[in-house]
N, C-alpha and C positions, 0 to 999 in steps of 0.2 A: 102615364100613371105615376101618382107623388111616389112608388116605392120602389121604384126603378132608379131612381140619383143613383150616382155612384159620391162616393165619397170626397173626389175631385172637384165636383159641385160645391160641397160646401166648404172644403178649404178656401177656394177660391172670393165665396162670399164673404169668406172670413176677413180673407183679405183686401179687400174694398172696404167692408166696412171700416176696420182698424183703419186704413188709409182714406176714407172720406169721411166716418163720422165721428168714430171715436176723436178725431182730433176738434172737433167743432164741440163735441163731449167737454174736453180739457180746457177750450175755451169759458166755458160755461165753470169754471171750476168742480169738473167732476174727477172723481178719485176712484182708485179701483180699477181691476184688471179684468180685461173680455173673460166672461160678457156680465157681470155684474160692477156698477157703477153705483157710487154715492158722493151728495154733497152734504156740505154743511154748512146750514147760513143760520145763526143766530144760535134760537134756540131749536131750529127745524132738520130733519136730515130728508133731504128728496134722495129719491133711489132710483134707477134703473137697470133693468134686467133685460136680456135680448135668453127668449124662449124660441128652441128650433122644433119645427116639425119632428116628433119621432119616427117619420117616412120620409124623411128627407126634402127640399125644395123648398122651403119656408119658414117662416119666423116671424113671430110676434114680439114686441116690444110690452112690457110689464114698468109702470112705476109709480110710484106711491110717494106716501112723505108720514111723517112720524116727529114725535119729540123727541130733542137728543136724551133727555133721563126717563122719558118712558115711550113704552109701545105695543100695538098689541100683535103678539105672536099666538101662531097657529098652534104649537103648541108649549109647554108651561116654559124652555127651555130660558135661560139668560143667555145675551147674544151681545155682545160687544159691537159699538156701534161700527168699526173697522172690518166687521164681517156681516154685519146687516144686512140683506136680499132684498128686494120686492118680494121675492116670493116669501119671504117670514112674515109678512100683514099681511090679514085677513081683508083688510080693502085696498084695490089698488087700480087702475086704470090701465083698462089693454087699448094699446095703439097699433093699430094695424091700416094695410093699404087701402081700405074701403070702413070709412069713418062712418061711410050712410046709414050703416044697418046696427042694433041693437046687439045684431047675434056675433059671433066669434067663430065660426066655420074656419076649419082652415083654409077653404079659396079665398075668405075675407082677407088672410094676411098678408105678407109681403112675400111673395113666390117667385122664386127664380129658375122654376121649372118648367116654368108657361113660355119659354123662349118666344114661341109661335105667337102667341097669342101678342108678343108688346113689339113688334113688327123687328125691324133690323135693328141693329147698335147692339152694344154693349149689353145684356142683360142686365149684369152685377151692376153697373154704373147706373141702369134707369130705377135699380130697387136703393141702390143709396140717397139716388134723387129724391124719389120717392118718400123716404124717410127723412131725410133734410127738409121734404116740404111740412113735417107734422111737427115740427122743432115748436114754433108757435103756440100749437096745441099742447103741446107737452109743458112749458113755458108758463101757462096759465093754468094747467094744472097745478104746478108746482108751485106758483104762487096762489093761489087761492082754490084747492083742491081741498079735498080730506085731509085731517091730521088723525093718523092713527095714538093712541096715545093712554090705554087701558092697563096696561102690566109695565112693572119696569123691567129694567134689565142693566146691567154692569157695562161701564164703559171700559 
C-alpha cells in the first residue's frame, strides 16, 4: 500500500536522485536546490520541480518555461525569477514513468514502492534510471514547449 513508506524511503530516494540526477541537472546548467530547479537561456527560464506522492513512494517531475520579464502565475503574486517553481505556471508538463497515457495517476509515476513489481536491483537506482531516460523528453520540451508569458513579475 503507497501509505505504508516509512520515511527512510524517501530520504533514501532523495539521495540518488541528488547523486544521479541532480548532477546531469547541473550539467544542463540548472540552478536551484532539491527539488526545485531552474535555467536561464536567453530570454527563456525552463523550470523543474520533482513533486512527491503525499502517501509516500513516488514522484512526478513538473517543468515548464516562461519569459525571463514575464510569466503567468497562478496567482496575482511577483515572483523573482531566483524563486520561480513549475509549480507558479499555470502550463507546465508532467513527466512521469509511463509517458503512454494521457492521465497522471499516481501508479503512472516514478514509484519506488513497487519494489516487487521491478524484479531484483537497486529499486532507487532503476527510478533514477528511469528518469535519466526522459532527459530527452524533457530537453525538447524545453526547447520548443510552451512559453508561459501573461503577467510580469520583478526579477
Amino acid at each position: 500500500m503507497f501509505g505504508d513508506m516509512n520515511n527512510t524511503d524517501r530520504k533514501t530516494m532523495d539521495i540518488y536522485l541528488k547523486d544521479y540526477v541532480i548532477p546531469q541537472l547541473r550539467l544542463l546548467d540548472f540552478r536551484g536546490s532539491f527539488p526545485h530547479f531552474r535555467r536561464i537561456t536567453g530570454t527563456k527560464v525552463n523550470l523543474l520541480t520533482f513533486q512527491f506522492d503525499l502517501h509516500g513512494g513516488g514522484f512526478v517531475i513538473e517543468i515548464a518555461n516562461c519569459i525571463v520579464d514575464k510569466t503567468t502565475l497562478l496567482w496575482e503574486d511577483r515572483i523573482p525569477v531566483k524563486r520561480l517553481t513549475a509549480h507558479d505556471l499555470y502550463t507546465r508538463k508532467r513527466i512521469q514513468s509511463n509517458m503512454k497515457t494521457n492521465s497522471s495517476l499516481t501508479e503512472d509515476w516514478f514509484r519506488y514502492d513497487k519494489k516487487h513489481l521491478l524484479g531484483f536491483g537497486n529499486i532507487y537506482l532503476k527510478v533514477c534510471k528511469d528518469v535519466l531516460s526522459k532527459f530527452d523528453l524533457m530537453k525538447e520540451y524545453w526547447d520548443n514547449g510552451y512559453i508561459n508569458e501573461q503577467h510580469d513579475y520583478t526579477k
